[in-house]
Each structure stands twice: as structure tokens, then as C-alpha cells.
C-alpha positions in Angstrom: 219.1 37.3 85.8 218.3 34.6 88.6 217.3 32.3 86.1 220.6 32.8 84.2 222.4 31.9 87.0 220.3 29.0 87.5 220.4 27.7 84.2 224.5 28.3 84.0 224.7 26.1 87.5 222.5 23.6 86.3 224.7 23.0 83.2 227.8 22.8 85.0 226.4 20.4 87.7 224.8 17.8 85.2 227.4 18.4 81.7 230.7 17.4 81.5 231.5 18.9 78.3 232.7 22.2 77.0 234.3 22.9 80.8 236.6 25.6 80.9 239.4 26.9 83.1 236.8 27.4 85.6 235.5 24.5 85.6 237.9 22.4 86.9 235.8 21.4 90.2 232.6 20.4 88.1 231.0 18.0 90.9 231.6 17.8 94.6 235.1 17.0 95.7 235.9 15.7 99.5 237.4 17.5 101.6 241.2 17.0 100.6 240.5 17.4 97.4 238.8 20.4 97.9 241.8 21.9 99.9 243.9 20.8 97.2 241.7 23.1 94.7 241.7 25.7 97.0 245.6 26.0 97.7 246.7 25.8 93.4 243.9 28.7 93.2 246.3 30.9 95.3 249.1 30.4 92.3 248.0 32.6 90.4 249.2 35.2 93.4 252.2 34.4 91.8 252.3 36.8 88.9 250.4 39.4 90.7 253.3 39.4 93.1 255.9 39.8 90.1 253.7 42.7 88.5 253.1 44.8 91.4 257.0 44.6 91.8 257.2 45.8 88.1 255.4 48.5 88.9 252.2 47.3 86.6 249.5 48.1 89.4 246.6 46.6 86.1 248.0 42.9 86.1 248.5 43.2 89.9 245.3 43.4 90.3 243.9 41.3 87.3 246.0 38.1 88.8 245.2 38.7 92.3 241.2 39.2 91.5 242.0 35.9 89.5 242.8 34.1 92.4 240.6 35.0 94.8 237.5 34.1 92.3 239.0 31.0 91.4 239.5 30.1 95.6 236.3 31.2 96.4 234.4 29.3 93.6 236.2 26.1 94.4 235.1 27.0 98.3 231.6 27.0 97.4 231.7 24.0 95.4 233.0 22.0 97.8 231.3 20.1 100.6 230.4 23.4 102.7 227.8 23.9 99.1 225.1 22.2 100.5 225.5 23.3 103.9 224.8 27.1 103.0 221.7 26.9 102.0 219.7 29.1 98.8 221.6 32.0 99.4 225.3 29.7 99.3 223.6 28.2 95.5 222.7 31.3 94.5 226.5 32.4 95.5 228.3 29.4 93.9 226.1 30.7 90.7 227.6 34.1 90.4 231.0 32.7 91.6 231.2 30.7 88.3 229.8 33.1 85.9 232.2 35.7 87.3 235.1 32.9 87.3 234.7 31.7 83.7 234.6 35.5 82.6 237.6 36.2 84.2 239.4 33.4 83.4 239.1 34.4 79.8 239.8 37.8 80.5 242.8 36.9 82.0 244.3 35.1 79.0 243.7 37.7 76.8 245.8 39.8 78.8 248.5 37.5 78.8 248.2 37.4 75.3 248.0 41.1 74.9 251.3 41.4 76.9 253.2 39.0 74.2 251.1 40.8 70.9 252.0 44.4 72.2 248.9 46.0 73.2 250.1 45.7 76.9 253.8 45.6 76.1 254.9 49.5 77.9 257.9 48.8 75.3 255.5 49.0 71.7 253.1 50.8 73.7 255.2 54.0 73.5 257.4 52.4 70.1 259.6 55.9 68.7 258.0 58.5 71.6 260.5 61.0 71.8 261.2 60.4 75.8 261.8 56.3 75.4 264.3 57.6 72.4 266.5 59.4 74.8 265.8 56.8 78.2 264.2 53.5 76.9 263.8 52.6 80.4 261.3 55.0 81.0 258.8 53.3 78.5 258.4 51.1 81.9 257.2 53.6 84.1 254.6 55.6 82.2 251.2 55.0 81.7 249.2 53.6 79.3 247.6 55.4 76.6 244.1 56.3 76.9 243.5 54.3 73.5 245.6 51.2 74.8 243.5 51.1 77.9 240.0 51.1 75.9 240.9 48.2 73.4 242.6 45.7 75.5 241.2 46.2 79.0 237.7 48.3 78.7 236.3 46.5 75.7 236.8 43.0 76.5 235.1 43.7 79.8 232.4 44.7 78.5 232.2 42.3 75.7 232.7 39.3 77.8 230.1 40.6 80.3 227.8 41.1 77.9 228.1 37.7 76.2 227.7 36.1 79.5 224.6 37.8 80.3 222.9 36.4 76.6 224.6 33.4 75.6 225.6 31.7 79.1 223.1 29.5 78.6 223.9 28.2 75.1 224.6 24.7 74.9 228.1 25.4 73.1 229.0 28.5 75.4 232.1 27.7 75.5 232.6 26.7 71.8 231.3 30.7 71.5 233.0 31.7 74.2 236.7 30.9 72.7 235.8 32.2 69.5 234.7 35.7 70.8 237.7 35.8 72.7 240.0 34.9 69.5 238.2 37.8 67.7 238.6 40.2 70.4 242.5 39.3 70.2 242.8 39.6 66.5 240.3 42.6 66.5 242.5 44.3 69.5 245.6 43.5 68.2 245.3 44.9 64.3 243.6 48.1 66.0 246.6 49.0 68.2 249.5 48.0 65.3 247.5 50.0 63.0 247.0 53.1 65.1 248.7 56.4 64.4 250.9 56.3 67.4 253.1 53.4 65.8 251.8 52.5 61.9 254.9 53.5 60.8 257.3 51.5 63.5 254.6 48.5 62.6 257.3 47.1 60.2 260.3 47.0 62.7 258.4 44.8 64.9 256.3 42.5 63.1 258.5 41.7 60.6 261.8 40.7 62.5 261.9 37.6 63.9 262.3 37.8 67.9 258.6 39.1 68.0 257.3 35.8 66.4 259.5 33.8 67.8 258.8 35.6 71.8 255.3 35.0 70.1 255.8 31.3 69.8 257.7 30.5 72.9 255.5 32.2 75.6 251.8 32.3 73.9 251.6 29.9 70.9 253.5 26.9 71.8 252.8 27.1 76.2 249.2 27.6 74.7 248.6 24.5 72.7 250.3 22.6 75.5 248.0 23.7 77.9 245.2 23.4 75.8 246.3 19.5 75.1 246.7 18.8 78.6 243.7 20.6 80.1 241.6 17.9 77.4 243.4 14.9 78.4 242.8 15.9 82.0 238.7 16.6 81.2 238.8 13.1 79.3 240.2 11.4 82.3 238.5 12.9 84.6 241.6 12.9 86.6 241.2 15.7 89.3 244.0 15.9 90.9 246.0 16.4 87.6 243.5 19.2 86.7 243.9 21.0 90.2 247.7 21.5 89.3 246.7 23.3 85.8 246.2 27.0 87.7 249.7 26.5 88.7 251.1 25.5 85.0 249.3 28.8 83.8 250.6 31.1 87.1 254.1 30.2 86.4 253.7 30.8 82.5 251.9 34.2 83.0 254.7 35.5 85.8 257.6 34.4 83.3 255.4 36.5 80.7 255.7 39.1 82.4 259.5 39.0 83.1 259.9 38.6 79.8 258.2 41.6 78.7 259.4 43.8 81.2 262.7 43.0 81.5 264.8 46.2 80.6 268.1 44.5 81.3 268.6 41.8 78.6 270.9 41.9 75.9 270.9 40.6 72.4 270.9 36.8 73.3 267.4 37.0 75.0 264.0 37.1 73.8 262.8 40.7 75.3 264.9 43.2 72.8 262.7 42.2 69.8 263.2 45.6 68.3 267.0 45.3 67.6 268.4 45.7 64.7 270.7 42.9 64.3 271.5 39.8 62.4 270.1 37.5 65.2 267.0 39.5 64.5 266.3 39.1 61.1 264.0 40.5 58.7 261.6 37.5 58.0 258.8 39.2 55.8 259.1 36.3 52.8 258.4 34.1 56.2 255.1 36.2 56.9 253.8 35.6 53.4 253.2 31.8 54.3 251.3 31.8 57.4 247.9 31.8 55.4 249.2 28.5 54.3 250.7 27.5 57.6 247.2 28.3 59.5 244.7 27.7 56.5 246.0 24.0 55.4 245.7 22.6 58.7 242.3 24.0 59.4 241.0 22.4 56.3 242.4 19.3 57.3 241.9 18.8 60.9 237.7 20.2 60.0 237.3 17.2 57.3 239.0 14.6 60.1 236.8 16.3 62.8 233.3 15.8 61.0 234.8 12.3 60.1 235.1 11.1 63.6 232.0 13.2 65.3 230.1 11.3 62.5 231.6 8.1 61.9 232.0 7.7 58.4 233.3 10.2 55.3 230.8 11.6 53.8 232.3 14.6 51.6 231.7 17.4 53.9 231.5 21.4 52.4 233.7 23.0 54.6 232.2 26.4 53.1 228.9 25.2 54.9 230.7 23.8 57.7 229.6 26.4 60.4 226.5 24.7 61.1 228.2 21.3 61.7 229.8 20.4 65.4 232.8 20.8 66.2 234.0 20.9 63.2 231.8 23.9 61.9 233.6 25.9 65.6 237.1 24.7 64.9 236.7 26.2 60.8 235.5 29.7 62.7 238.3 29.3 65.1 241.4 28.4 62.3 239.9 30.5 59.1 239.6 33.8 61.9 243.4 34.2 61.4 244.1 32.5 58.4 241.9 35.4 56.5 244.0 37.9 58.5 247.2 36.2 57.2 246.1 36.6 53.9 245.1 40.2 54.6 248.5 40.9 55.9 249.9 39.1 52.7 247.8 41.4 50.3 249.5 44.3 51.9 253.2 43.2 51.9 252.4 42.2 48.1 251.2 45.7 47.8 254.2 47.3 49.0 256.3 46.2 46.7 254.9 48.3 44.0 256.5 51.5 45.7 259.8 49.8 44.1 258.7 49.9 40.7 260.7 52.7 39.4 261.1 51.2 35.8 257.5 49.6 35.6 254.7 51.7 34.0 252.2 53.7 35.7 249.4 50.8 34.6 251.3 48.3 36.1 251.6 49.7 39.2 248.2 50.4 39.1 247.0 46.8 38.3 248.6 45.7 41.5 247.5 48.5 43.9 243.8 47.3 42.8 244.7 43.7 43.3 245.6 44.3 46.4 242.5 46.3 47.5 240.4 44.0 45.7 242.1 41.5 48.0 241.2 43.2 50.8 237.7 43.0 50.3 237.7 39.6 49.5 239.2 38.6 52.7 236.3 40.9 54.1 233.6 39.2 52.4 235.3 35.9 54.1 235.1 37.6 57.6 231.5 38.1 57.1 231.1 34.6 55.7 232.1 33.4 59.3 230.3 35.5 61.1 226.7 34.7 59.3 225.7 30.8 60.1 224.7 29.1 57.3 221.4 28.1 59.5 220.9 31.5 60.3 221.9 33.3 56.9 221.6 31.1 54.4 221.2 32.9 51.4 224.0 36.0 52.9 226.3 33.1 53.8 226.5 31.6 50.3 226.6 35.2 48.7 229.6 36.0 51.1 231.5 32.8 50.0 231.1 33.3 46.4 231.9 37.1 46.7 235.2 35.6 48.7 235.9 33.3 45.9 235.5 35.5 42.8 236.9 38.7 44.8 240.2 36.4 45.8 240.4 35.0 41.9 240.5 38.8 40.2 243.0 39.6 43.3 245.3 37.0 42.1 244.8 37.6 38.3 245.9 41.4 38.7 248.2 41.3 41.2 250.4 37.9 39.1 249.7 40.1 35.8 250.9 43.6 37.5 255.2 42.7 36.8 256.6 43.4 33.1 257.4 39.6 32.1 254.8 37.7 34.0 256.2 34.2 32.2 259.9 34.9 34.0 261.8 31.9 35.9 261.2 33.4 38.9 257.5 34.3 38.4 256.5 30.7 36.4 255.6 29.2 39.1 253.1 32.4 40.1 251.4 32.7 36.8 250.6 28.5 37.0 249.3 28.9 40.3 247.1 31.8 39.1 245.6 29.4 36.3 245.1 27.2 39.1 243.5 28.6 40.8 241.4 30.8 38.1 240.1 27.6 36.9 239.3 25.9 39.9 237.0 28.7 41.1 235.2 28.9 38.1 234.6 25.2 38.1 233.7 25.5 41.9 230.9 28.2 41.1 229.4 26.0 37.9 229.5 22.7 39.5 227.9 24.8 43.0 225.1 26.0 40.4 224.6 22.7 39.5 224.6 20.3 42.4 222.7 22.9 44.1 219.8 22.9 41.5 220.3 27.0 41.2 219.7 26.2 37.8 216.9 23.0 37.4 219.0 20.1 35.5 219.4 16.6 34.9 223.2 16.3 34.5 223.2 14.0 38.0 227.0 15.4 39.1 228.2 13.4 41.9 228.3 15.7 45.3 232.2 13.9 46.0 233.2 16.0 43.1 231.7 19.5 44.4 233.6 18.9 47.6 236.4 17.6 46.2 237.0 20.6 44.0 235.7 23.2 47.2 238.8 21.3 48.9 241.1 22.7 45.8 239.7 25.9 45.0 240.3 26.9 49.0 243.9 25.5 49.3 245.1 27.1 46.3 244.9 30.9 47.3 246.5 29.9 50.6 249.9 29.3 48.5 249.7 31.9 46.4 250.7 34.3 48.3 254.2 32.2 48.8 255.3 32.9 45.4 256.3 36.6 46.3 258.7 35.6 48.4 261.5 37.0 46.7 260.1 40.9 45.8 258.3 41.2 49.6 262.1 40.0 50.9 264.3 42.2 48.5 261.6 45.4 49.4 261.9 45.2 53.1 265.9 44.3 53.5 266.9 47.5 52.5 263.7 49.4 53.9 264.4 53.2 55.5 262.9 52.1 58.7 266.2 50.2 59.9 268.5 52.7 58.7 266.2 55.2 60.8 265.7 52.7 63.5 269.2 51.8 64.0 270.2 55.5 64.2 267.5 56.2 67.3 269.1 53.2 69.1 273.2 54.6 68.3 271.2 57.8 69.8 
């Protein structure tokens, strides 16, 4: 374990690349400067402050831990480093293993407090007590199974990934991505638990979730992001000592925001009201594989462009052993596939309002759907084997993905009576589409790829050019159900219910 640490100082001291939140000292400040670091690492006593007047003892003490590792790590890399001797390096190492770790910790709890696995409001969503006082949702505890997916197992997962991969040369590149999957993973697991799978729908498909979503995670997020880089690029370290307090300020109005018990319906915290500023926005939900997917494929094609220098028709399908372009497919595709998955099963509930369709049509799109599933499984896996590593798994996974998706979208667009109507043209074209752009795919793949020894000499532009196709194509699909996903969930149960608990 010495030599980890060793080899995790040594790369922060002599790279500037991949730095992180934690990272914001990288080098040896003077003395003003290093005040200066020390003083914006005390902001983020900010929203322990506001929690521990809440009454949430966990954040209290996740934001105050926060800024006492981030104060002491800037200490010790500061001019007093030298002066301490082995035992001060050996310190500073430990310092900013434990500081990067918790810095990434402490964004996923932010995060978790927007998504709902620390929200005390969807944390105890239709428990008999917060019917009759909604108030006292704020004052209970969490459940046992919230407490073991968002606090317990990213601990131990981010420890553990520390201990083996710290000294990686893209650790951070690995790092972000096993905290996006722990915030996907986390996420699906506590919408999907008994407690609250049948509440799931007057949440996440209303409007004021997304857009609370947006406002105080998404959007404060990418700014960040963007700034932190220009700041790294510039090297300007007086502009990067001020980003703890851009974050402290964002996480304490977080957690106003979610705890706030008092608002009414012009505010962002009652996202579970049933009202017309609260919409139902399910046809919305059905484009986000689009909205995610598209600009993933984009921005990975410009990224290999300008890490290389020239176009050279990359695969994005064997992207993932390309940098950074192969990280930022893992990092986009992660939840586009879970889009898609979500899509699948808002397609798939339409079916239960079939009355005067056949038992066979219903059927066909039922299968569809679960065929879908698996393909967007078989995609999941895709990502997680390297094409270095798992060559011969990582092709079968993307083909599996491919022909999976295509019989998905051939059942599912065949499953209505009159499959050639106005309003379901546009579906059945798409489904040639994209029907014949897999198949081509997987022949001219067979080909280029000598799978089957040939002379035919087909350019390897046209194999990417048609990969490019045959993955945008099922990313609009799912668009084209706008309409039946809509009409189903307007006049869902679950508000009638739901609006009676809150008359109650």
C-alpha cells in the first residue's frame, strides 16, 4: 500500500492531466496562495451548516469531512511539504487519495439528493404516516435499503477502486465512469424497489422532477465541468481555488431545495403535484435516447478527429480502446442504453390498453419489448468488455445488440392492427430503416473484416459510414410512439389515486 501511495503522489506531482476536484493545488503554491486554497476549502462548511440545521446529521457530516480533507491536503501541499519530512510525504499521499475519493463521493450524494435516493420526500413516496403529515417524511430515517445503495456501496466501491486502479494512467477517465455507473446503477435500483415501483410513474414522468433535475444537477454540472477545464487549461490558480466555493453554494441550495417543506406550486421542491404546471411529459421521455445518444456519436467522431489530427473513419463500435474518445462513448452510451431501456418499457405499457386488439398482437409487443431489453443488455456488456481486452466477447456483444434491437423494432412496429396508418407511417419506414441498415452493417462487417476470406476490396469509409446509420436509427425510433405512450399515461389511475391522497 506504500507504494500505491507513492506512485499516486508521483503522478500528481509530475502530470498535469486528468486532475480532479482534488487536484486543484497540483504543484507548490506560495504562501498566499496557499492561504487562499486553504480558506475556499472551508466552503464547503457551508452546506454542512445548512444540513445539520435540516436535521440530516449524513450530509452534515459528509460536507464537513469534505472540508476538512480538502484544507488539510492543500496544507500539506503547500510550502510546510518539504519541511515535514518522510512522514509529512507519506501524509500528503494519503491526504490525496482520501481527498479524490471523497470528492467523488460527495458528488454522488449531491446527485443522489436531486435523483431521489436521498430525497426523505421519495424516500418514504405513499407511506401511510407522510399520507396523513407529509412533513414528517423530513424527520424519519432512512431506510435500511436506501442507506446500503447510495451511502455503503459507493464507499466501498470507490475505496476499492482506489486501492487497484489509482495508479492507472487514465484514473480519472475510470474514475468518472465508475461513478456515472454507480449513479445509474443506484438510481434504477431504488425507483425500482418495492417500496415505491408503483408511485415510480408520478415522479419520473411529470415534469418538475426533470426539470429540478436540470436546474440543480445537469445544467450547474456541465457548467462546472466547463469551467473547472478552462481553469486546468490555463493553469490559472487563483480562478481554480474559488471552484470549492462554486460547488459549496450549489450543494447548500440543493439541499434547500430538496428539503424545503414550505413551498408551493410555483417552486421547484413539490415535484409530485398533481397539476397543470406539472405536466405529464412521458412522449418527452421517449426521446432522450436520441437527445443523449446523437450527441455522443457526434462529439466521439470530432474527439478522435482532433486527438488524431486528421478523419480517418473511426468505428465507434470499437471505440473503447481509442482516447478520449473511446472514455467519452462509455461515458454518453451509459445512459443513452438506459434511455432506451426506459423507452422499451413505456412502449410496453401501452399494450395494457389494447382492449380491441387480439391476444397475438398484444403478445408480439410484450416480446418486443423484452427482446429490447436484452438488447440494451447485450449493449451494457458491450461497454463494459474492452475491445483490447475482449475482443472476440466485444464484437459478439455488439452484434447481439444490433440484431436483438432490429427484431425489437420489427415486433414491437408490427404489434398495432393497421401498421401502414397516418399516424404509424412514419414508424413502419423507420423500421425498414433501420432493418436494412443492420443487415447491411453485419454483411459489409463480415466482409471488411475478412470473417469470410474475399476479394471484393469494400472501402472501410463505407463500413463506418453505415455503423454511423445503423446506430442513430434505433435512437429515433423510439420517438414515433409519442402519441400511444402520451394518450396511456394522461389518463393513468395513479393521478386519480394520487390526487385523492393529497385532497386527504
Amino acid at each position: 500500500m506504500h507504494s500505491l501511495a507513492q506512485g499516486i503522489y508521483a503522478e500528481q506531482v509530475h502530470t498535469s492531466s486528468g486532475t480532479s476536484l482534488s487536484s486543484i493545488a497540483t504543484g507548490t503554491p506560495d504562501g498566499s496562495m496557499a492561504l487562499v486554497l486553504f480558506i475556499t476549502s472551508l466552503a464547503f462548511l457551508a452546506p454542512a451548516r445548512s444540513a445539520f440545521n435540516l436535521g440530516r446529521l449524513w450530509h452534515a457530516w459528509v460536507f464537513l469531512l469534505m472540508a476538512v480533507v480538502c484544507a488539510a491536503d492543500h496544507i500539506c501541499n503547500s510550502d510546510l511539504h518539504p519541511q515535514l519530512g518522510q512522514a509529512g510525504a507519506s501524509l500528503s499521499q494519503w491526504l490525496s487519495m482520501a481527498h479524490q475519493g471523497w470528492s467523488y463521493f460527495c458528488f454522488l450524494q449531491i446527485a443522489f439528493l436531486v435523483m431521489g435516493p436521498e430525497d426523505p420526500h421519495l424516500q418514504w413516496i405513499d407511506h401511510p404516516v407522510v399520507h396523513d403529515t407529509p412533513k414528517s417524511s423530513l424527520s424519519m430515517a432512512a431506510p435500511l435499503h436506501a442507506i446500503v445503495l447510495a451511502r455503503l456501496l459507493p464507499m466501498v466501491a470507490i475505496a476499492v477502486f482506489i486501492c487497484c486502479f489509482s495508479s492507472h494512467e487514465d484514473f480519472h477517465w475510470l474514475f468518472f465512469i465508475l461513478t456515472e455507473t454507480l449513479l445509474l446503477f443506484v438510481c434504477a435500483a431504488f425507483w425500482l424497489h418495492r417500496d415505491r415501483r408503483s408511485s415510480m410513474p408520478k415522479v419520473l414522468l411529470r415534469m418538475r422532477f426533470w426539470r429540478r433535475l436540470w436546474n440543480y444537477c445537469a445544467l450547474p454540472g456541465l457548467l462546472t465541468a466547463s469551467i473547472w477545464v478552462l481553469t486546468e487549461s490555463a493553469e490559472s490558480k487563483v480562478v481554480q481555488a474559488f471552484l470549492p466555493v462554486l460547488i459549496a453554494v450549489l450543494a447548500t441550495r440543493i439541499i434547500h431545495v430538496v428539503h424545503d417543506s414550505k413551498s408551493d406550486l410555483n417552486t421547484e421542491a413539490p415535484i409530485m403535484n398533481v397539476s397543470p404546471q406539472n405536466q405529464v411529459i412521458a412522449r418527452f421521455l421517449l426521446g432522450s435516447a436520441a437527445l443523449l445518444g446523437l450527441p455522443t456519436l457526434i462529439v466521439t467522431l470530432l474527439l478522435d478527429w482532433w486527438s488524431v489530427g486528421y478523419w480517418r473513419w473511426p468505428m465507434v463500435c470499437m471505440s473503447t480502446r481509442l482516447r478520449p474518445s473511446g472514455y467519452f462513448a462509455i461515458i454518453g452510451f451509459l445512459p443513452t442504453f438506459m434511455a432506451q431501456a426506459v423507452a422499451f418499457r413505456l412502449i410496453r405499457s401501452t399494450s395494457s390498453n389494447m382492449s380491441n386488439s387480439t391476444e397475438e398482437i398484444v403478445l408480439s409487443k410484450q416480446l418486443g419489448c423484452m427482446i429490447g431489453y436484452t438488447s440494451v443488455l447485450f449493449g451494457l456488456l458491450a461497454l463494459g468488455l474492452p475491445q483490447p481486452l475482449f475482443p472476440y466477447m466485444h464484437t459478439f456483444c455488439v452484434i447481439a445488440f444490433l440484431c436483438l434491437m432490429m427484431v425489437a423494432v420489427v415486433l414491437t412496429t408490427l404489434s398495432v392492427r393497421q401498421p401502414l396508418a397516418a399516424g404509424a407511417r412514419s414508424r413502419f419506414v423507420l423500421m425498414l430503416a433501420i432493418f436494412a441498415s443492420v443487415m447491411v452493417f453485419l454483411t459489409l462487417l463480415i466482409l471488411v473484416q475478412q470473417l469470410i476470406p474475399n476479394t471484393y476490396g469494400i472501402p472501410y469509409q463505407l463500413l463506418a459510414a453505415v455503423e454511423y446509420v445503423t446506430l442513430a436509427l434505433p435512437m429515433l425510433w423510439p420517438t414515433t410512439w409519442g402519441l400511444e405512450v402520451q394518450a396511456r399515461w394522461q389518463t393513468h389511475k395513479a393521478w386519480h389515486t394520487f390526487r385523492s391522497n393529497q385532497m386527504a
